[in-house]
C-alpha positions in Angstrom: 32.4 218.5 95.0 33.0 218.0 98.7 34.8 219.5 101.2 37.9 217.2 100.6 38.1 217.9 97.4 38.3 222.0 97.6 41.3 224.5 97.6 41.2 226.6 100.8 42.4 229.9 100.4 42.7 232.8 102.8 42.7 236.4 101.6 44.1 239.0 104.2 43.0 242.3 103.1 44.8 246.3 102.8 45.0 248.5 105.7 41.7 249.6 106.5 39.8 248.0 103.9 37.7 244.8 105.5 37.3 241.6 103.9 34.4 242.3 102.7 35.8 244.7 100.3 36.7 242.5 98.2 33.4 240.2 97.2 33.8 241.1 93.4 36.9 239.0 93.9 35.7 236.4 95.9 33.0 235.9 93.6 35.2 235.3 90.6 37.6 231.9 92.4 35.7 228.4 90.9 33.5 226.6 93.0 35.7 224.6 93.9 37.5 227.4 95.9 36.9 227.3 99.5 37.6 231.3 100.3 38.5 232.3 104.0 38.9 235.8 105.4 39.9 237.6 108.6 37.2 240.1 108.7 39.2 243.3 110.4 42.9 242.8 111.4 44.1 243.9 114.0 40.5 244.7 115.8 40.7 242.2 118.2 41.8 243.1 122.1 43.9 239.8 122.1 45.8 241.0 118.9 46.7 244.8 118.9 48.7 246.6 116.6 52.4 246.2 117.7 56.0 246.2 116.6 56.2 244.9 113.2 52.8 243.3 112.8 53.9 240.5 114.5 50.6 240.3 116.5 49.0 240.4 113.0 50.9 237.5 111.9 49.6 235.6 115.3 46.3 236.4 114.5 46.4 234.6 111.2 48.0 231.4 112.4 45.5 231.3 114.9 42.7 232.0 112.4 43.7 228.9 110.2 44.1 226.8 112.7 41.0 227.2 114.7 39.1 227.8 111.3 40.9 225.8 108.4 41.1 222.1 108.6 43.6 222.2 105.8 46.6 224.0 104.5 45.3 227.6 102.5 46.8 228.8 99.8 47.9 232.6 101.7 47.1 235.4 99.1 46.9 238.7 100.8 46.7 242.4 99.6 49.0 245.3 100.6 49.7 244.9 104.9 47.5 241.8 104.0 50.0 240.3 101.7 52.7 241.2 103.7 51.6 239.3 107.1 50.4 236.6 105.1 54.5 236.2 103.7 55.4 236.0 107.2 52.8 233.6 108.3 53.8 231.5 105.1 57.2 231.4 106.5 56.6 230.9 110.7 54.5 228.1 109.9 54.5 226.3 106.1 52.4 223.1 107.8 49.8 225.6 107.3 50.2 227.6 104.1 50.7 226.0 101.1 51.9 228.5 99.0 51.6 233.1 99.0 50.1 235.3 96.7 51.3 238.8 97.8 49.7 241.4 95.9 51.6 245.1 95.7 52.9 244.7 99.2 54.6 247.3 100.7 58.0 246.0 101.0 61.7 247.9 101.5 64.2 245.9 101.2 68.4 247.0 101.4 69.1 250.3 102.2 65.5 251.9 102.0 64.7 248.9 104.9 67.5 250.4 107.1 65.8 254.4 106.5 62.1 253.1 107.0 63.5 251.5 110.3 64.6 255.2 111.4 61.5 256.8 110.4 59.8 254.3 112.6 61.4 255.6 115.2 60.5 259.9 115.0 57.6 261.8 114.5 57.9 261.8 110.9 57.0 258.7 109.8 53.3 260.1 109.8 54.6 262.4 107.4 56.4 259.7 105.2 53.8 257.4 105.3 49.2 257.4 105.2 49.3 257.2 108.9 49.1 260.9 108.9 46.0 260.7 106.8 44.7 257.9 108.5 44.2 259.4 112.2 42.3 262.3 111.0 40.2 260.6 108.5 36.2 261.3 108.4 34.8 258.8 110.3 31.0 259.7 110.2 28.5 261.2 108.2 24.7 262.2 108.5 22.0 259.6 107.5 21.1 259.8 104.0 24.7 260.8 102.4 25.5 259.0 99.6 28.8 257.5 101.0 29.6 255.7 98.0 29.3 259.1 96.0 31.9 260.2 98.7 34.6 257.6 98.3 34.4 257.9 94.7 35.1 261.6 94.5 38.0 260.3 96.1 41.4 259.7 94.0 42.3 256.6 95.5 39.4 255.0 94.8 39.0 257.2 91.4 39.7 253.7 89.3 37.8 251.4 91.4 35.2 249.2 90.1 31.9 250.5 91.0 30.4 247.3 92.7 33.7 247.5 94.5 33.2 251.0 96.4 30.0 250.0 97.1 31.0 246.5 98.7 33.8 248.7 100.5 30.7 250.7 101.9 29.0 248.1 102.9 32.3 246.5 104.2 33.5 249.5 106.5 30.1 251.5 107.2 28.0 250.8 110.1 24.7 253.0 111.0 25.3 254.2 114.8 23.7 257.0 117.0 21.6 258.0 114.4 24.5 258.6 111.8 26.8 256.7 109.6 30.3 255.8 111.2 33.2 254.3 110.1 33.8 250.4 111.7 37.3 250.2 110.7 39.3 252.1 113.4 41.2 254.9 112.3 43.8 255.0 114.8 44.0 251.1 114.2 45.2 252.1 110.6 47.3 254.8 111.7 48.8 252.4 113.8 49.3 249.8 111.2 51.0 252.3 109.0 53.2 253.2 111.4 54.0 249.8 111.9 54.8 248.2 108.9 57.5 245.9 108.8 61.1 246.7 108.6 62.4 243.1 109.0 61.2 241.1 106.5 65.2 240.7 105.9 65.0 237.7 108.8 62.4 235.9 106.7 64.4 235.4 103.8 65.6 232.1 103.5 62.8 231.1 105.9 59.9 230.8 102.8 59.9 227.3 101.9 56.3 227.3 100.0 56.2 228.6 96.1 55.7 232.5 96.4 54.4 235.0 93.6 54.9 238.9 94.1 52.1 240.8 91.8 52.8 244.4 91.6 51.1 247.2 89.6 53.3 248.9 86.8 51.9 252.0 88.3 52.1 251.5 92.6 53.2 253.9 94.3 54.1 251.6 97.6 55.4 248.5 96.1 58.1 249.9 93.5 60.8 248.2 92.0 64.0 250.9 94.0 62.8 248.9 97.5 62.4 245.0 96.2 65.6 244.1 94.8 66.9 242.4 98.4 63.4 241.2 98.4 63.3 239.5 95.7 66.9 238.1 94.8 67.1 236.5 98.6 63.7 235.1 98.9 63.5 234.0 95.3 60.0 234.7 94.7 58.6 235.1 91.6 57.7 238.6 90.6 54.8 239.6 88.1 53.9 243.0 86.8 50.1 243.9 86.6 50.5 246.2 83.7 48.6 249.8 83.7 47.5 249.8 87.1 48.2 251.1 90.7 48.8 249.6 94.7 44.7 249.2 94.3 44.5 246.8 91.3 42.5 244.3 92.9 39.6 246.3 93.2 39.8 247.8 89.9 40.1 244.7 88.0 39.0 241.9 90.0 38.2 239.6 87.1 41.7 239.8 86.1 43.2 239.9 89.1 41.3 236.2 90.6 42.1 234.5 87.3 45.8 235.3 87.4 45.4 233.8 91.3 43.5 231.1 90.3 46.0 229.7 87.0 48.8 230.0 89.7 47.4 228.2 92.3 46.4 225.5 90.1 49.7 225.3 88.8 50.7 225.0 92.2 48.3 221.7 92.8 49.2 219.8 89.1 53.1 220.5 90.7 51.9 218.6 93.8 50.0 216.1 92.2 52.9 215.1 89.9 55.5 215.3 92.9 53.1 212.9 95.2 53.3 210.4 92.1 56.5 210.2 92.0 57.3 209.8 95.6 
């Protein structure tokens, strides 16, 4: 098939997990699925963390259009999914349609209260930034790293091959030990900064949209979407019996439901140019 002929997509992955995290999705898109990735957001000097993520949404549009000679479908998980809406909406010539997977999203009131935490000390508290800054970020040579993030509970339903293409994703051998490549004050920073605004993009998203959430998620939960939801009018699916991390616990799943949308998505364009 040539290069004409494929769907271009761009995945833009979860705070502090790399691209590369998420090969055992990758690998499950068609062949004819041209699949583009950011490596590590937001780790860039040109592009630092800032107010919103708005440097992250930058840093996409420049990405596809230094990288992609055609529109992407924009699927993106967690802070991924959520930049990727905005990008969708700053610049549709680009993006043809989003996939936001269990973004973390307030929307109404809860928006207004997330904006204040912003704004004190305690929004490490309220949210993983806490966590994040004073995360291990090296071990000795010879630990079994993927033991270690699998003792973990976040990662406690995670396919196997997934924790191990996160450790190969996000661990780097240095100064005779293994160390951490994905900035930990980058993600603290990212946490800190996740956007409280998204009510300005509302009537901006002219592409088709799905929201996939886990039944289970404990950041993208049905008290903080409403707003979302009803004013955008994007679509919203429920990924039944899992969590915020389902696309590296079921990636099978998770790339077919992408791929029957986005091909839904192209028959819908195919019959529309016909009838033009």
């Amino acid at each position: 098939m040539t290069n004409s002929t494929n769907i271009h997509l761009h995945f833009a992955h979860a705070n502090g997990f790399p691209a590369g995290s998420y090969q055992q999705l990758f690998q499950q898109f068609p062949n004819d699925f041209k699949v583009h990735a950011i490596t590590k957001f937001a780790h860039s000097s040109r592009y630092p963390v800032n107010a919103n993520l708005s440097n992250q949404v930058a840093e996409l549009i420049e990405y596809l259009t230094q990288n992609v000679a055609k529109p992407v479908y924009a699927v993106g998980h967690s802070m991924g999914a959520v930049v990727s809406f905005m990008a969708a909406c700053e610049r549709p010539d680009l993006i043809k349609g989003v996939i936001m997977l269990d973004p973390p999203i307030a929307s109404g009131l809860a928006r207004v209260a997330f904006k204040l935490l912003k704004y004190s000390p305690l929004i490490d508290k309220f949210s993983p930034a806490g966590k994040a800054k004073v995360r291990c970020q090296s071990w000795p040579l010879g630990t079994d790293v993927v033991a270690y993030f699998k003792a973990k509970a976040l990662f406690k339903h995670f396919q196997l091959e997934c924790i191990q293409d996160y450790v190969s994703a996000v661990i780097d051998e240095r100064e005779g030990k293994l160390q951490l490549n994905f900035d930990a004050q980058i993600e603290a920073s990212i946490y800190r900064n996740v956007p409280h605004n998204l009510n300005k993009y509302y009537q901006r998203l002219s592409v088709p949209g799905l929201l996939l959430t886990g039944s289970n998620s404990d950041v993208c939960v049905p008290a903080l979407l409403g707003s979302f939801v009803k004013k955008t009018k994007i679509e919203q699916k429920v990924f039944a019996g899992h969590g915020h991390m389902f696309p590296l616990e079921q990636p099978q799943q998770v790339a077919d439901m992408i791929t029957e949308r986005i091909r839904t998505w192209e028959a819908n364009d195919s019959v529309k140019s016909k009838t033009v």
